[in-house]
C-alpha positions as CSV (number, residue, x, y, z in Angstrom):
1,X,118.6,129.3,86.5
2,X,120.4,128.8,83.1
3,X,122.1,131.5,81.5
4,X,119.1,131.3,78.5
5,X,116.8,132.3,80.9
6,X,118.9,135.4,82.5
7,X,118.5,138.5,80.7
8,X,122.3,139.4,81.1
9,X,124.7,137.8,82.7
10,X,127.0,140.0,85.0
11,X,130.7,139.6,84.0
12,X,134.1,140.5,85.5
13,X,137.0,140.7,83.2
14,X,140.5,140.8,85.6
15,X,143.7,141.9,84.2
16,X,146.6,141.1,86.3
17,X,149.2,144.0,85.9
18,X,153.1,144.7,86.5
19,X,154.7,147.6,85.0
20,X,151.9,147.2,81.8
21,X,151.6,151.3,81.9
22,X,152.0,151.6,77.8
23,X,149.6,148.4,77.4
24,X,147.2,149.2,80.1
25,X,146.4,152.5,78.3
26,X,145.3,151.6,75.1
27,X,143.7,148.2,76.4
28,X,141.1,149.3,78.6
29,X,139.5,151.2,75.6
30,X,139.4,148.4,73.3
31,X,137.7,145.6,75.8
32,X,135.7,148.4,75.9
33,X,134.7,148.6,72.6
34,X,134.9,145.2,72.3
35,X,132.7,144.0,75.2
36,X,130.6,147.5,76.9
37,X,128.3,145.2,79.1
38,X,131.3,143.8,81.0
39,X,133.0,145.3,84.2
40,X,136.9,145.4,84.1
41,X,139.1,145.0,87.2
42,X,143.1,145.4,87.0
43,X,145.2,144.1,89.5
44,X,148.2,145.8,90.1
45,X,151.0,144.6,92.1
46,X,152.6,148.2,93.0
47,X,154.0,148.6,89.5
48,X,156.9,151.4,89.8
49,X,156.0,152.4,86.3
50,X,152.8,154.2,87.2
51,X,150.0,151.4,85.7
52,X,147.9,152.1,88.8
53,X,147.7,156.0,88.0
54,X,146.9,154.9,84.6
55,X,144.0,152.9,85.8
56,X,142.8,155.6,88.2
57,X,142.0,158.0,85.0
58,X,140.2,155.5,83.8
59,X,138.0,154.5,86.9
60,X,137.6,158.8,87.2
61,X,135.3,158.9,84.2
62,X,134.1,155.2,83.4
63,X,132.0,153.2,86.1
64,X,132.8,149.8,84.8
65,X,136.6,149.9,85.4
66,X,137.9,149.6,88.6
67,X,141.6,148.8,90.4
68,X,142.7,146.6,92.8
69,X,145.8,147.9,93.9
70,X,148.5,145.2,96.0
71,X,151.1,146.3,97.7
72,X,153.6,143.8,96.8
73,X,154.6,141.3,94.0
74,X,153.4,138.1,94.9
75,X,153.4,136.2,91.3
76,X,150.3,135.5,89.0
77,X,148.4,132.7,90.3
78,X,148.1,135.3,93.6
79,X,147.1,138.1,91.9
80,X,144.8,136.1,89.5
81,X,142.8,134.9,92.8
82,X,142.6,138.1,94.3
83,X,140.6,139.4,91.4
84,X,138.5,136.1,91.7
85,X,137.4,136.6,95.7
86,X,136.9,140.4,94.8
87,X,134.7,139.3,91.7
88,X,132.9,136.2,94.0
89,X,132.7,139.0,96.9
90,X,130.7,141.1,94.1
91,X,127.9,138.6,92.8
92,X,129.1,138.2,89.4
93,X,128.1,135.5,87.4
94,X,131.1,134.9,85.3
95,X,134.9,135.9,85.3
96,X,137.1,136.9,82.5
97,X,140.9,136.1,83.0
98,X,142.9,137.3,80.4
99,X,146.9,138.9,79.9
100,X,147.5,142.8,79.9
101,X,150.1,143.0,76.9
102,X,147.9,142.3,73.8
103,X,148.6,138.6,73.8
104,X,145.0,138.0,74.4
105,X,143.0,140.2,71.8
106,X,139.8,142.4,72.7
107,X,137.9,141.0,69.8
108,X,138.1,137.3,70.8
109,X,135.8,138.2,74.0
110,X,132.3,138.5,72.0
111,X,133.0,134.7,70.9
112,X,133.7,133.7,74.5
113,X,131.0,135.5,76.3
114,X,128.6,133.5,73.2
115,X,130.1,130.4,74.4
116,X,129.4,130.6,77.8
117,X,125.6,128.9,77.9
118,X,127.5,125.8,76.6
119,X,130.5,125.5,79.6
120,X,131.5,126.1,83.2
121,X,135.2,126.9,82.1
122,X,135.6,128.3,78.4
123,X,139.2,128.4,77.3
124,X,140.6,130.1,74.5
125,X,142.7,128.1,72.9
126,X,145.9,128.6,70.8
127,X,146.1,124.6,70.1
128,X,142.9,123.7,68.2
129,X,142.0,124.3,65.2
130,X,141.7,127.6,64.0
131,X,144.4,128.7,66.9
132,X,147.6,129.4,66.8
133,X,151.0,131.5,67.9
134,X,152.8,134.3,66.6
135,X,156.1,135.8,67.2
136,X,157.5,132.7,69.1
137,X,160.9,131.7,68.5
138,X,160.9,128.0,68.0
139,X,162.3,127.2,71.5
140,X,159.1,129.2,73.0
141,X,157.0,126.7,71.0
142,X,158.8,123.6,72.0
143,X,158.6,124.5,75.4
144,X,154.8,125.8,75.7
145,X,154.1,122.3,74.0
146,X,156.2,120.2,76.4
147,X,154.4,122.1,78.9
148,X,151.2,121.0,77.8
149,X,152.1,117.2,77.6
150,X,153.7,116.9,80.9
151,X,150.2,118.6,82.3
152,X,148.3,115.8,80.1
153,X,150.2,113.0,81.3
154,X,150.6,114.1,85.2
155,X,147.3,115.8,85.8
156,X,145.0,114.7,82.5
157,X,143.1,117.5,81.9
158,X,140.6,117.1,79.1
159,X,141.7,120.5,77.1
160,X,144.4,121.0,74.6
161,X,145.7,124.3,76.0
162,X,146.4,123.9,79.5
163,X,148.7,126.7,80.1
164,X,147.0,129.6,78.7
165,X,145.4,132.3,80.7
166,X,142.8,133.4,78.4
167,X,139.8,131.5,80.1
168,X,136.0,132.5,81.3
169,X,134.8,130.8,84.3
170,X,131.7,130.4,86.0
171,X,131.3,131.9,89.6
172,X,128.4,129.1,90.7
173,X,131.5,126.5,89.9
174,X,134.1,128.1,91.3
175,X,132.1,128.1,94.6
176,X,133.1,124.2,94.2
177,X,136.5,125.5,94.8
178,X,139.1,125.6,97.4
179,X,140.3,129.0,96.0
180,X,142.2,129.2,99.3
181,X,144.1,126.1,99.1
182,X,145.8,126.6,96.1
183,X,149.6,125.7,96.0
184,X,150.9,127.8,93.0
185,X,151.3,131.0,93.1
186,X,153.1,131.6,89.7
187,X,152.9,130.0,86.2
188,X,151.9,126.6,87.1
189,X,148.0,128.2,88.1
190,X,146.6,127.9,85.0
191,X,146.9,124.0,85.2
192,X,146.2,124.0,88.7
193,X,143.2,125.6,88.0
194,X,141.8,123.6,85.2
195,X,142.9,120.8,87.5
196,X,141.0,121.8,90.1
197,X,138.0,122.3,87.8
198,X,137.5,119.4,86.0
199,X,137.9,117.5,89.6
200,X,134.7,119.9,90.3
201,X,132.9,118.8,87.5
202,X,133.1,121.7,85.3
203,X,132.4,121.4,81.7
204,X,135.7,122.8,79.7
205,X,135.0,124.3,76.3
206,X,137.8,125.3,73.6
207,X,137.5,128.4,71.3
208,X,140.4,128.8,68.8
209,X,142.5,132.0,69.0
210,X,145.8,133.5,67.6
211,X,148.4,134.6,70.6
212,X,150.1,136.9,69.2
213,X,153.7,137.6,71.7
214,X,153.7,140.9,73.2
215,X,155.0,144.0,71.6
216,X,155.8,146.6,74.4
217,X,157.5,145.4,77.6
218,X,158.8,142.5,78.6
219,X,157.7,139.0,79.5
220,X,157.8,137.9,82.9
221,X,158.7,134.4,83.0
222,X,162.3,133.1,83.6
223,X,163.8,130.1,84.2
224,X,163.3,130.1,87.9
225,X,159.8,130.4,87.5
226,X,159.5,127.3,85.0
227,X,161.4,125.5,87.5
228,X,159.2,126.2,90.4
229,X,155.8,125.5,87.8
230,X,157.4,122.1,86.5
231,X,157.4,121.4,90.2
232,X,154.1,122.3,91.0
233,X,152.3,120.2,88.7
234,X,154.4,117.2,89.7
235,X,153.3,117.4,93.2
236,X,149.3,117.9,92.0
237,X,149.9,114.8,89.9
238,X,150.8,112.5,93.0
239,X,147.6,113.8,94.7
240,X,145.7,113.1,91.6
241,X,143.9,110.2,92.8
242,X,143.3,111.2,96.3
């Protein structure tokens, strides 16, 4: 059955949280706003700052929120695909991936959940037209778009941002999916992913949106863990035609 003919799709937006307490606060009220019919999940590795109690208020007095507390710090890519199994486990029909700090604004999600009739993965995208990036220093552009050619080149994915987090997917495909035999853990998921997706046969649809870099906290990304994504995608690419 095709989403035209559903009354409502059931969605799962997952927010993948570490020490996002100040964030986590004011953006659960504004997906709200932005998007009531959808369910929200946070996925909290432990933060010592409190996020989880922060979430818990939340869940007291609003049905559609809910936490998925982990014990330990595992990196993104694992604590992405733990909201995914929970979300698969649920019966949802699509799943909303998006950042905890802002980066990823409330009002893009009506546009998405519109585009989702047309695609199997829709990405929101800061290189097409109409996107973009703010509050980048220039070496944060130059490597974000090196990034995205070395994923082109190894793994050729047919989408412009390949990198970003900001995605909707749809449950029936990820079925398709070896969710279990994923390789990164860390930065390098989002191309594994769409990797992973287009070998499925998913359909990949880009909406433009402005990233605009976080303003409370810090980023989480270091050297070590560009490293270890460089490597990861490198090692997809030589099982690319197997």
């Amino acid at each position: 059955m095709t989403d035209s003919l559903q009354s409502a799709p059931r969605i799962l937006i997952t927010l993948c949280t570490y020490n996002e307490r100040d964030n986590i606060a004011r953006l659960i009220p504004e997906i709200r706003q932005a998007a009531p019919q959808v369910d929200l999940l946070v996925v909290d590795d432990n933060s010592p700052d409190g996020t989880a109690d922060v979430v818990r208020e939340f869940q007291s007095r609003d049905p559609h929120v809910r936490l998925l507390l982990r014990h330990e710090k595992s990196g993104l890519g694992a604590a992405t695909l733990a909201g995914f199994h929970a979300g698969l486990a649920d019966g949802y029909d699509w799943l909303i991936n998006m950042d905890a700090d802002f980066s990823h604004p409330p009002e893009v999600l009506p546009r998405m959940i519109a585009a989702m009739p047309q695609a199997d993965v829709v990405i929101a995208s800061r290189y097409i037209r109409g996107g973009g990036i703010e509050g980048w220093p220039w070496i944060r552009h130059l490597m974000s778009r090196g990034v995205n050619l070395y994923t082109w080149l190894l793994l050729g994915i047919h989408a412009w941002d390949c990198s970003g987090a900001f995605r909707a997917y749809r449950v029936a495909k990820l079925c398709d999916i070896p969710l279990d035999r994923f390789r990164s853990q860390g930065y390098a998921f989002q191309e594994e992913m769409l990797f992973r997706c287009q070998r499925a046969g998913c359909r990949l649809l880009e909406i433009p949106f402005v990233f605009v870099d976080r303003a409370v906290g810090q980023s989480k990304i270091n050297r070590r863990e560009v490293v270890r994504a460089l490597w990861d995608i490198a090692v997809l690419g030589f099982t690319r035609g197997r």
